[in-house]
BAFI-859608 format. One record per residue (C-alpha): residue in three letters; x, y, z. Coordinates in steps of 0.2 Angstrom, whole numbers, padded with zeros to 4 digits, always signed. Example, Ala and Ser with C-alpha at 12.3 -4.5 7.8 and 13.67 -1.06 7.14 Angstrom:
2
ALA+0062-0022+0039;SER+0068-0005+0036;
***
This chain:
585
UNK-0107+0075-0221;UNK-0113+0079-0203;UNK-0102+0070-0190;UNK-0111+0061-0177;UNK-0103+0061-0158;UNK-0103+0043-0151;UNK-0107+0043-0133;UNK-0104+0027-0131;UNK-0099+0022-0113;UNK-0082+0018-0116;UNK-0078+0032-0128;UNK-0083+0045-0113;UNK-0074+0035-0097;UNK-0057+0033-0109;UNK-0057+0052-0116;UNK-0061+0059-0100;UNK-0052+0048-0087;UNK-0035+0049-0100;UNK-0037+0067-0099;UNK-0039+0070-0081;UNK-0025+0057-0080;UNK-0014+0069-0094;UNK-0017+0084-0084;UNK-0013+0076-0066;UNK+0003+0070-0074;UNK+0009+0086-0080;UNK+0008+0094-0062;UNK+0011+0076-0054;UNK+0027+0082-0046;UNK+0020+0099-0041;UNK+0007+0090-0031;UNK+0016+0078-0022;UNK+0032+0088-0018;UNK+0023+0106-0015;UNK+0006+0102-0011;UNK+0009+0084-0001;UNK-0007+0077-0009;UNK-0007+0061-0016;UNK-0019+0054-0032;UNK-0032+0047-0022;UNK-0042+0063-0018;UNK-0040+0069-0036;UNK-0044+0052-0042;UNK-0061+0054-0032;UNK-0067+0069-0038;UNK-0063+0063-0056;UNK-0075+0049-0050;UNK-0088+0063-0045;UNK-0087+0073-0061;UNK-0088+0055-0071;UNK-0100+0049-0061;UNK-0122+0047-0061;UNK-0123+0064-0053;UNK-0109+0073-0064;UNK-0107+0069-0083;UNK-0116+0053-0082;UNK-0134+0063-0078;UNK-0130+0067-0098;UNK-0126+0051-0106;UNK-0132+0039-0095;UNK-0119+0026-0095;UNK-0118+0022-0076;UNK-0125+0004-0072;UNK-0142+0008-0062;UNK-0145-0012-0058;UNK-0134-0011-0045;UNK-0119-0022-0055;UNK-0109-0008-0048;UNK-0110-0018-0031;UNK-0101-0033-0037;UNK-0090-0023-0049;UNK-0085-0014-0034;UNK-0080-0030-0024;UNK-0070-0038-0037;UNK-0062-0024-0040;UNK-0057-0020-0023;UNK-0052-0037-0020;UNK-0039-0037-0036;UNK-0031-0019-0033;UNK-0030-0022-0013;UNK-0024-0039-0015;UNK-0010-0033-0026;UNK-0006-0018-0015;UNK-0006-0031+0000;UNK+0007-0040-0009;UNK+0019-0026-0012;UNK+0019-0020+0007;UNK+0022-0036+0011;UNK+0035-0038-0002;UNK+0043-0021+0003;UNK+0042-0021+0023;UNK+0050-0029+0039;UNK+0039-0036+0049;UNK+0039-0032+0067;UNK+0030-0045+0077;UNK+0031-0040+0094;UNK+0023-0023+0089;UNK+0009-0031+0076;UNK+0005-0042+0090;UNK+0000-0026+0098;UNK-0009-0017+0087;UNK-0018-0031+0077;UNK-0025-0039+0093;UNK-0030-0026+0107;UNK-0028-0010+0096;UNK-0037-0015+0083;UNK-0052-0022+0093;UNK-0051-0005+0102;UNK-0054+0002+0087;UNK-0068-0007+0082;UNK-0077-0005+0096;UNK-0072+0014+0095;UNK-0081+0015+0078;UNK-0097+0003+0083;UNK-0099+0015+0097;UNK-0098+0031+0088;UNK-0111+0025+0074;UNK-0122+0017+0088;UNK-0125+0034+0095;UNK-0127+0044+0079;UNK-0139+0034+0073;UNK-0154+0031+0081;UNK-0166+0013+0079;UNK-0151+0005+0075;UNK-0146-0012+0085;UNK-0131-0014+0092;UNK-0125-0031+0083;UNK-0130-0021+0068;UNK-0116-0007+0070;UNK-0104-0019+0077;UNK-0109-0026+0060;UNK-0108-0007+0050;UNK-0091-0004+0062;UNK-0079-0017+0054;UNK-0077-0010+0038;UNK-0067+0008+0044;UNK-0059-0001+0057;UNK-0043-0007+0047;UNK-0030+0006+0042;UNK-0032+0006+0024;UNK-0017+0002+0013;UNK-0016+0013-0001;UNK-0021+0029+0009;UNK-0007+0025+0021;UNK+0007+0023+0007;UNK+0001+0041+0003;UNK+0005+0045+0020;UNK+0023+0037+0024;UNK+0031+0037+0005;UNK+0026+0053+0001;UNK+0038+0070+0005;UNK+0031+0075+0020;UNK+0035+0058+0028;UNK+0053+0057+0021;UNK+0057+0073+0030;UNK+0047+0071+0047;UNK+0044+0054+0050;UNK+0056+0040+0056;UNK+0059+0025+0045;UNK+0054+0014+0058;UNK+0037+0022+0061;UNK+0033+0023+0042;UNK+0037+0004+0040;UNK+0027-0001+0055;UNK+0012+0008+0047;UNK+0015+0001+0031;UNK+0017-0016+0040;UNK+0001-0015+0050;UNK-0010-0008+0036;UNK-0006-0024+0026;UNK-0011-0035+0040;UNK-0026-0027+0047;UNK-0036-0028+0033;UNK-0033-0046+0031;UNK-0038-0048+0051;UNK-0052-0037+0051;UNK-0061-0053+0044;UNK-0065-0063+0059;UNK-0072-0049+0067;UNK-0083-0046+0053;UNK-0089-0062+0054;UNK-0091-0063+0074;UNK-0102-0050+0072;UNK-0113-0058+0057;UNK-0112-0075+0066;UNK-0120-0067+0084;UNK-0132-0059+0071;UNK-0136-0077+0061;UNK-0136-0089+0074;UNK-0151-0092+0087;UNK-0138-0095+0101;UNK-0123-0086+0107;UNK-0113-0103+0109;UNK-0118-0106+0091;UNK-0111-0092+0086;UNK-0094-0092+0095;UNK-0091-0110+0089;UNK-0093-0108+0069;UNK-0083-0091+0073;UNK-0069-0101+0080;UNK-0070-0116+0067;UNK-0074-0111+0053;UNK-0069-0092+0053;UNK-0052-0091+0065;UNK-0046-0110+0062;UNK-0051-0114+0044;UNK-0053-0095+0036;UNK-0039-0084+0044;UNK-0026-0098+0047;UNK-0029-0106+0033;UNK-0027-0091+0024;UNK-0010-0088+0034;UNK-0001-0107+0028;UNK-0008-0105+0012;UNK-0001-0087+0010;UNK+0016-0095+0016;UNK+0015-0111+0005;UNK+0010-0101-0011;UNK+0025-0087-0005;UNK+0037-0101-0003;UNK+0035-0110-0020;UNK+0037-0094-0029;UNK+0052-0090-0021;UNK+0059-0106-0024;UNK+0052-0105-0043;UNK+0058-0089-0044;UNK+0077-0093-0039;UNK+0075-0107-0049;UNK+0072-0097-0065;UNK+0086-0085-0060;UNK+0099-0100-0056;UNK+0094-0106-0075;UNK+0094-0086-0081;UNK+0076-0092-0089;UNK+0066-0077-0084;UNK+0068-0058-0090;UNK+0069-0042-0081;UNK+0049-0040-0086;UNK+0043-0053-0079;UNK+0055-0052-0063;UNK+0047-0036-0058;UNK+0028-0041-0061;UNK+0032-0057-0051;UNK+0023-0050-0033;UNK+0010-0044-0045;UNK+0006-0058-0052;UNK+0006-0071-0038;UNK-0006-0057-0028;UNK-0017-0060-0044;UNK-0016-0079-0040;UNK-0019-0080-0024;UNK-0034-0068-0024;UNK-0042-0080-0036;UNK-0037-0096-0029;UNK-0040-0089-0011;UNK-0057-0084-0014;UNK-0061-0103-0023;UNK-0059-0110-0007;UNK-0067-0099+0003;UNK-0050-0089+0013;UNK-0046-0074+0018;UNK-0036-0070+0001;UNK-0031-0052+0006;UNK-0023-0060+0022;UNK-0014-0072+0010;UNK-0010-0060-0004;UNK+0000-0051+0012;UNK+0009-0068+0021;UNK+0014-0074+0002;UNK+0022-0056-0002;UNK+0032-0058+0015;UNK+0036-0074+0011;UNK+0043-0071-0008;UNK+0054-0059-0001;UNK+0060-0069+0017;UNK+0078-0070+0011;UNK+0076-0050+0005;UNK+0083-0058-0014;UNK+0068-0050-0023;UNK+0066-0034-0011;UNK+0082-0030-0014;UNK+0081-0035-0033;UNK+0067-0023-0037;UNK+0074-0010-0025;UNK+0079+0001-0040;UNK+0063-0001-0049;UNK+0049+0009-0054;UNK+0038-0003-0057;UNK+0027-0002-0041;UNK+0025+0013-0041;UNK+0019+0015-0059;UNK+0006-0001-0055;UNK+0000+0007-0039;UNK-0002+0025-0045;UNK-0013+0014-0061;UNK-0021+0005-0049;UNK-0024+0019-0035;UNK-0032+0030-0050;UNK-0044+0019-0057;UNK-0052+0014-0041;UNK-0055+0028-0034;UNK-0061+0034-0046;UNK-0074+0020-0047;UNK-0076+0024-0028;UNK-0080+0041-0032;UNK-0090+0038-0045;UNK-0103+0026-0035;UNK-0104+0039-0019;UNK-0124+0038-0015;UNK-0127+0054-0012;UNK-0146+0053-0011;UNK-0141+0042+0003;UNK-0133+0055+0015;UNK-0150+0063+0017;UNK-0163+0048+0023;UNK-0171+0053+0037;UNK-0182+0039+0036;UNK-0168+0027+0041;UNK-0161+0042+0053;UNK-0148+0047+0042;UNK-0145+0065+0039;UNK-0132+0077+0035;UNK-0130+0084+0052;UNK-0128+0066+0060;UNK-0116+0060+0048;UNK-0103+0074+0050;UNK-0105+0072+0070;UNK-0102+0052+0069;UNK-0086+0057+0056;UNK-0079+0068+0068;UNK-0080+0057+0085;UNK-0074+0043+0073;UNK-0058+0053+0065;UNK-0055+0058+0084;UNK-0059+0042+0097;UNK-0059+0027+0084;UNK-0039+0026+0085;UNK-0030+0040+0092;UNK-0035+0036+0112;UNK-0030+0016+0110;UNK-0013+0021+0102;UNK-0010+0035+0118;UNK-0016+0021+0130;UNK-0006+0008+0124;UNK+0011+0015+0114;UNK+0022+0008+0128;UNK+0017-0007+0124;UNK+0022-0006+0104;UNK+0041-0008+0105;UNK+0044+0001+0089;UNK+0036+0018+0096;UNK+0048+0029+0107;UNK+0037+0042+0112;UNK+0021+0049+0115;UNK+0023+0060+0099;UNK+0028+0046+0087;UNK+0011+0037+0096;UNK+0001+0053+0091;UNK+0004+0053+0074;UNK+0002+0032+0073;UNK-0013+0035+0080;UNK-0021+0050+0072;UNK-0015+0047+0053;UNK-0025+0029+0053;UNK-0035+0032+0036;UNK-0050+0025+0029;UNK-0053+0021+0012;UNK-0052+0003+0000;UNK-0053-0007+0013;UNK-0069-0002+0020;UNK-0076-0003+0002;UNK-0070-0018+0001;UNK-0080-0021+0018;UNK-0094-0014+0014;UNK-0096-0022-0002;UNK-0093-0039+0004;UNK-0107-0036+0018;UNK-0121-0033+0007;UNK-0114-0047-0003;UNK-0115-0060+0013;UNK-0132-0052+0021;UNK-0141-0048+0004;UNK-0151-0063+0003;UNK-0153-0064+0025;UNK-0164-0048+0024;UNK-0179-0054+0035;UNK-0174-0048+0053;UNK-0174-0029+0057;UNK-0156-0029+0062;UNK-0150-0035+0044;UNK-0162-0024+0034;UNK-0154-0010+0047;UNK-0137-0015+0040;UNK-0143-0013+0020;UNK-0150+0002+0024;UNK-0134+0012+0033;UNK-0118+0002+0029;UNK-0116+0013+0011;UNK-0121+0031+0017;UNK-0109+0027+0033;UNK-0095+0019+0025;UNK-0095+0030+0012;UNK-0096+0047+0025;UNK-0083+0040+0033;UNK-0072+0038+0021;UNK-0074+0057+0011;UNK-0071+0063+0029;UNK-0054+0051+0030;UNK-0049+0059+0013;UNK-0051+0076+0023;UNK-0046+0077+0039;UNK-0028+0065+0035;UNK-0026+0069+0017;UNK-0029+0085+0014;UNK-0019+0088+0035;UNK-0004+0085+0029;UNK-0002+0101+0021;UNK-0009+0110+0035;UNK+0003+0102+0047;UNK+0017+0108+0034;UNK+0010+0123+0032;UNK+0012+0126+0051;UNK+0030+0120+0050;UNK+0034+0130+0041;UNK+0026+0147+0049;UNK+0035+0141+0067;UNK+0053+0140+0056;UNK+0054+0119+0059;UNK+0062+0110+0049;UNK+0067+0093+0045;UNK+0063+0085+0062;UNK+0063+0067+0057;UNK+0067+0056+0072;UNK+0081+0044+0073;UNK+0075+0025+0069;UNK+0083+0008+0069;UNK+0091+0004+0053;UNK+0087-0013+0060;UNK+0070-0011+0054;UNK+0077-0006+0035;UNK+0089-0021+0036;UNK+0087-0039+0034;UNK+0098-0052+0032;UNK+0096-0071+0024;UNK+0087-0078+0038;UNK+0073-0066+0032;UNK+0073-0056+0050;UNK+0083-0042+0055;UNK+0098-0046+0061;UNK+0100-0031+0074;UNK+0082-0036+0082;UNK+0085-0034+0099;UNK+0071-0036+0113;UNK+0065-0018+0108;UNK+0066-0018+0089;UNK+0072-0003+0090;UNK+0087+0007+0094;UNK+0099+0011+0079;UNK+0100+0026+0071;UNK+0095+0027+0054;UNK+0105+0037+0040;UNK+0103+0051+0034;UNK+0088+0056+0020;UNK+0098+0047+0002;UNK+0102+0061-0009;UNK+0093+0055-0026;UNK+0076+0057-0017;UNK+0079+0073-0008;UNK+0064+0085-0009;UNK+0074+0100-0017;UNK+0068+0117-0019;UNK+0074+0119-0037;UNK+0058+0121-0047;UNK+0065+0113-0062;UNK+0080+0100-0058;UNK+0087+0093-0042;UNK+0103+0094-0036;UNK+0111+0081-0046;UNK+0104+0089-0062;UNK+0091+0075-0064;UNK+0072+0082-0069;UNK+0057+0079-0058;UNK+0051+0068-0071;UNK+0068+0057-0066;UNK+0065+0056-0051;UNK+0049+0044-0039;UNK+0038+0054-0026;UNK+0038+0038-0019;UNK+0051+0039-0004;UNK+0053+0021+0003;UNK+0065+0018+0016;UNK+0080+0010+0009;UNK+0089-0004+0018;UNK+0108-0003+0018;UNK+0109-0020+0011;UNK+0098-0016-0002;UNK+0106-0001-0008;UNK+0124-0009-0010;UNK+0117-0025-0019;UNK+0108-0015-0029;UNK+0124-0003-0033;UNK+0133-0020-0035;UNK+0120-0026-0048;UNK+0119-0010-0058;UNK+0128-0017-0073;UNK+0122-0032-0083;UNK+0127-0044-0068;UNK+0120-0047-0051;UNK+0121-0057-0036;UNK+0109-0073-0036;UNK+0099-0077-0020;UNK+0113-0089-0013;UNK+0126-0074-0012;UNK+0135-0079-0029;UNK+0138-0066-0043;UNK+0130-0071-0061;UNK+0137-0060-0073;UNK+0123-0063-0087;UNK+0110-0062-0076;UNK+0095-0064-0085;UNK+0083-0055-0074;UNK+0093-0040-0075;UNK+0090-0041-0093;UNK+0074-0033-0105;UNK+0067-0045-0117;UNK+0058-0028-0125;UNK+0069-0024-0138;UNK+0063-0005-0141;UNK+0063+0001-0159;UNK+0073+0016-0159;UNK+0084+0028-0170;UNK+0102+0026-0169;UNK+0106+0044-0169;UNK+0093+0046-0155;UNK+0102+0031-0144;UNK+0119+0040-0150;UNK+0114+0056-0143;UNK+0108+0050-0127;UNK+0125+0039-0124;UNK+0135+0056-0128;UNK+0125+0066-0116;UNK+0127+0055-0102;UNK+0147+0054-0105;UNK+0145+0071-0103;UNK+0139+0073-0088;UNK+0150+0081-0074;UNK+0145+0069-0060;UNK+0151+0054-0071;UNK+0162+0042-0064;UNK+0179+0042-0071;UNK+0178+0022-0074;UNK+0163+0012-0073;UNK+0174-0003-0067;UNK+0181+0007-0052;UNK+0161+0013-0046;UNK+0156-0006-0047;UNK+0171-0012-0039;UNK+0169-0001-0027;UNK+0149-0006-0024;UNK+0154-0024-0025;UNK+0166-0019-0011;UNK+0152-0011-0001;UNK+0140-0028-0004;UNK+0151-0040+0000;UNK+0158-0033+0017;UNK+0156-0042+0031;UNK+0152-0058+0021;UNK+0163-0074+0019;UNK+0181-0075+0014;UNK+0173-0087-0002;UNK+0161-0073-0007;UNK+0176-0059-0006;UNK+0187-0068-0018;UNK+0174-0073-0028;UNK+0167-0056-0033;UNK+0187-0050-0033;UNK+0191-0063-0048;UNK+0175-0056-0058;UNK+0181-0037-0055;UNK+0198-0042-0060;UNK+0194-0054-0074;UNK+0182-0038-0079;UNK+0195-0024-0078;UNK+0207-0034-0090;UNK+0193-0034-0105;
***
């Protein structure tokens, strides 16, 4: 009997995405290590190849009623509000230097980028590109975890310039909203007094600190659930590690129903689970979020690359063309952060020198968060289309957020392997500057306990070992396979790395400092199907490995040592009972 291909849409967009998603993961390590490139600009040309102008044009499954503008939105405001919530999870905070650059950098920025599209674009008002201008101002989030965790920035970037970035990407996104909505309230209201006054009281009072308290009230209760449950021993490893995830889920639904800022709040809760550095350190070991981020990165942009509108970049009739657009992404990659971060460096205690400011202010990328942006602009003026300067805004905010970010993609994705490339040709080599370990560090107050009036100042350690880029093709220095081993290189704090050593085994320490020995959440609750002989094997392998420690007891004795130095005589007899009532089993 003839057989019959089912072009059905999902059909096509499973076979093809879980190819492309195959063959980048068989070369995943290769292009990470070697190439420094991250998934997002594979993950965008997949879009392109799936999209209306690639293998769509043939079977025709790509939405053409514009659902793609709403699909876009809620799914930018699930996948950023869960990435928020793992920077915020993951990070230090550093106020002083937020202060800075939320405040006067970031509005430097906007303004930068209002400007720069103001003059490539002609007939366009100028509320209408401080409108268009919001959307690439924030550092984007996932584009910068590509930048600071990936090789490159492990071997030439200090900690505590990679956690500052990290730290300011999470926040800017959530405070790029009241200057979206200064803009759109000058462009609504007949008055400029009008204007300022709903901006204040219902965007800045009610929107943005609303968002912040509830952020902090929904981050607080978790925690305390959560420490709860682990007091009790209720809740499984599974469920531990997918607990950020989840309460990001939360918030970004329950944000939205009453009308806050839930990226702001997905950020503030994520801090606030992890104030006492329980759960940071807790999930230090795992895998988890880097498995759900490289998912989540993936799918959307892929989505993003799949709605590019090309047709779009070529409308003279609203003065876009191609020249113009390249000439606005240049001046925008140059002048939009770059001269506010030389201008103003001394001012951010966390940044040293004019170097470290240099690559603060050039590696600013664009990318989810101005979709997110964009999408929620045409969401807010789609039915307000009656005056020229919003119908402007309709007609350029998708060929210029989208220009701007495929040039973001270029010139700071795809410059990191220049710059190694030239690092390589002038014989340089590791150059990472010392840090503040301070900035790695936190203690149960939930702030640093080395913060100084500089935030700065310690030397960090040295590169760990087990995430060491090595040149071996095939295995790294302690024998384990690229496949064991995360492109992911977070900066480990020194508390986080002895609890975790401490808590290795089936035990760990609970949030109060006490040592639970059937700790529940260190425990799986999948109990995997597998064949004996195959579990046997693997057991003997591992007892055979040279770099095994003589005796498991003396290795968690001797982490248990390390966690519990500097901590109260009660605490240092306590965990010495358990080692000794453990050696004697």
């Amino acid at each position: 009997m003839p057989i019959e291909l089912q072009w059905t849409p999902v059909n096509f967009l499973a076979a093809g995405f879980g190819l492309v998603f195959i063959l980048f993961g068989s070369v995943s390590y290769l292009v990470k290590e070697r190439l420094f490139l991250g998934e997002a600009p594979i993950a965008v040309l997949v879009g392109i190849a799936l999209g209306p102008y690639g293998l769509a044009g043939f079977t025709d499954w790509f939405p053409r009623d514009g659902m793609h503008d709403k699909i876009g939105l809620a799914m930018s405001r699930i996948i950023i509000g869960i990435q928020l919530a793992m920077v915020g999870i993951q990070v230090q905070l550093h106020y002083r230097s937020l202060a800075v650059l939320l405040v006067p950098v970031m509005t430097l920025m906007w303004l930068a980028t209002t400007l720069c599209i103001y003059l490539a674009l002609p007939d366009l008002p100028l509320l209408a590109a401080l409108v268009v201008g919001v959307g690439p101002s924030p550092t984007d989030p996932v584009l910068s975890a590509a930048l600071v965790q990936g090789a490159f920035a492990d071997q030439h970037v200090s900690p505590r310039i990679r956690n500052l970035v990290s730290a300011e990407s999470g926040a800017n996104d959530g405070f790029a909203y009241p200057l979206l909505y200064l803009a759109v309230n000058l462009l609504k209201y007949t008055t400029t007094s009008e204007a300022l006054k709903a901006w204040l009281l219902e965007t800045c009072l009610y929107t943005v600190a609303g968002s912040v308290a509830y952020g902090c009230l929904v981050g607080y209760a978790c925690r305390k659930l959560l420490e709860f449950s682990t007091r009790k021993d209720w809740i499984d490893k599974e469920s531990f590690l997918l607990y950020g995830a989840a309460m990001a889920v939360f918030l970004v639904g329950s944000g939205g129903l009453f009308e806050f800022d839930d990226l702001l709040a997905a950020f503030v809760a994520g801090n606030a689970l992890s104030w006492n550095d329980f759960y940071r350190e807790q999930c230090d070991e795992s895998e988890v979020d880097n498995c759900l981020d490289l998912v989540l990165n993936m799918v959307f942009f892929a989505f993003l690359g799949a709605t590019i509108p090309w047709d779009a970049f070529n409308a003279p009739e609203y003065g876009i063309t191609p020249a113009r657009l390249v000439v606005m992404c240049i001046a925008v990659l140059v002048l939009r952060r770059l001269p506010a971060m030389l201008a103003l460096w001394r001012l951010v205690p966390t940044i040293h020198d004019v170097s470290e400011a240099a690559f603060v202010g050039y590696f600013a990328p664009i990318g989810a968060g101005a979709f997110f942006y964009m999408e929620h602009t045409i969401q807010e003026l789609s039915e307000d289309g009656d005056d020229y300067a919003t119908r402007r805004i309709l007609e350029v905010v998708k060929p210029v957020t989208y220009a701007l970010i495929l040039s973001s993609l270029i010139g700071h994705t795809f410059c990191i392997p220049l710059v190694k490339l030239y690092f390589d040709y002038r014989g340089i080599g590791t150059i990472k500057l010392d840090g503040d370990s301070s900035s790695l560090r936190g203690s149960e107050s939930g702030s640093s306990s080395a913060y100084d009036e500089e935030e700065a100042g310690e030397e960090v350690p040295g590169r760990d070992e087990e995430t060491a880029v090595v040149d071996d093709d095939d295995d790294g220095d302690d024998g384990q396979g690229s496949f064991q081993q995360s492109t992911s290189h977070r900066p480990r704090s020194e508390s986080a790395t002895t609890t975790s050593d401490a808590a290795r085994g089936q035990g760990a320490y609970r949030s109060d400092g006490t040592w639970d020995q059937h700790a529940s959440w260190r425990h799986s609750s999948g109990h995997k199907v597998g064949h004996v002989h195959h579990r046997r094997r693997r057991d003997e392998s591992r007892s055979k490995r040279p770099d095994q420690p003589a005796a498991a007891t003396t290795t968690t004795a001797a982490a248990a040592a390390r966690a519990t130095s500097g901590s109260s005589d009660d605490r240092a007899v306590e965990v010495q009972r358990q080692e000794e009532g453990r050696a004697g089993m």
